[in-house]
N, C-alpha and C positions, 0 to 999 in steps of 0.2 A: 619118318625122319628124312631129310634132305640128301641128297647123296652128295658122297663129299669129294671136292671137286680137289687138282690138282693143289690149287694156290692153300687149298685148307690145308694139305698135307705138308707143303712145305712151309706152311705158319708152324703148323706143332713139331716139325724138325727142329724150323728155327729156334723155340720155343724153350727145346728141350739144349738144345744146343747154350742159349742164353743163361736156362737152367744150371746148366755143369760150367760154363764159365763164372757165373754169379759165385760157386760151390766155391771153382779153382780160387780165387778171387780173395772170399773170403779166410780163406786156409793161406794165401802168401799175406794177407794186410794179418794174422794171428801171430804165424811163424816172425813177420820184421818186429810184430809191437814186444814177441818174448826177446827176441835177440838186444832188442834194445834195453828191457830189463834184464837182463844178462850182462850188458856192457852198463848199466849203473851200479846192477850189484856190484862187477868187477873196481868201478871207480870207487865208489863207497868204501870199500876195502884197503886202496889203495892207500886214499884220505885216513883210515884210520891209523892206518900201518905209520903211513909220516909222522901223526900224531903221537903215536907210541914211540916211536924213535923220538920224535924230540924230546917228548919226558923223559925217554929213558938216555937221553945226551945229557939233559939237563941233574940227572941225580947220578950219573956216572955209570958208563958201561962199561967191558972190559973190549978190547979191539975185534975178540974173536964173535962176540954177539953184534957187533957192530956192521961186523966183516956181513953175518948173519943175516941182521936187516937188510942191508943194502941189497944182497944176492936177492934176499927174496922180493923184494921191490922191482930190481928189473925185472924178475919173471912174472911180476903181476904187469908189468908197466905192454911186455910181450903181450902177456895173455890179452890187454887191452886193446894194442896194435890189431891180433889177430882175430877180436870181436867187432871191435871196428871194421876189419875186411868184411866180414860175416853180415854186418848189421850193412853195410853198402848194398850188398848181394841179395839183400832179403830185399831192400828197399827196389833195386831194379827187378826182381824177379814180383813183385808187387804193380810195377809201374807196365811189366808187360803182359799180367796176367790183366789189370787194368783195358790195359788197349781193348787185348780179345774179347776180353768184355762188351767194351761200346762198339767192337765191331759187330759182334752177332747179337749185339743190341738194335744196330742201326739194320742188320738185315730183317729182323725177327718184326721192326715198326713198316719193313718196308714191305716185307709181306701181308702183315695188315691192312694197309693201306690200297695195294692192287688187291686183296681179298674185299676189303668195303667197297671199292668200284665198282669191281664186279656185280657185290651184291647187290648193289643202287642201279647199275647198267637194266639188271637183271629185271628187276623191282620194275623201273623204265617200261622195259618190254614187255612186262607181262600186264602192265599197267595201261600202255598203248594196246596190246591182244583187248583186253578186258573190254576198253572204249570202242575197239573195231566191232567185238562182237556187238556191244550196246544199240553200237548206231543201226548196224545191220538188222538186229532186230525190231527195233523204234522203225524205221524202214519198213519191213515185211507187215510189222503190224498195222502201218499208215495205208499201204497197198493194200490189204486184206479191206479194210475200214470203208475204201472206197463202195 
């Protein structure tokens, strides 16, 4: 096995690093997509509730269930407001789990990249060594021949 050189090690840092960002990444795009069915169930709800009130306007209610609906409407309409905050927050803690992402993305291709140099460099010189010895010996043995 080849001994492994600096740039391999900080390829599978990088690597692993990409790894657990990829992880973070996918756990903030999960948490925005429930918050956001969170904030439909909450509208869904809301739409019903209207709807129940109007028919219950429409066949007669007493002031005090009236009173009833309306209270709880605004506190669905809050709960809304405040999933709405919630579902914003999901959305940017998404957008900068995102970033770190293609950062330790772009590092992780850029250590590949001086890691393939190297190894083409490598390749190179041991490819020139191979040809030096060739010649040297095509030589010796031309010499000998004489």
């Amino acid at each position: 096995m080849a001994k492994q050189t600096v740039l391999d090690t900080l390829l599978e840092l990088a690597q692993r690093d990409t790894d657990d960002a990829a992880k973070r990444l996918g756990v903030a795009i999960k948490a925005a997509e429930e918050t956001e069915q969170k904030l439909q169930m909450l509208l869904g709800y809301l739409e019903d509730y209207a709807q129940k009130l109007d028919s219950a306007q429409r066949a007669g209610m007493t002031p005090m269930a009236y009173a009833n609906f309306i209270a709880f409407m605004g506190k669905l309409e809050h709960a809304i407001l405040g999933q709405r905050e919630i579902v914003k927050h999901a959305h940017q803690r998404s957008a900068v789990e995102k970033g770190l992402w293609q950062a330790s993305e772009r590092k992780r291709v850029s250590y590949r990249t001086l890691n393939e140099r190297a190894a083409t460099e490598a390749l190179r010189l041991e490819n020139k060594r191979d040809q030096k010895q060739m010649d040297e010996h095509a030589a010796r043995q031309a010499y000998y021949k004489r």
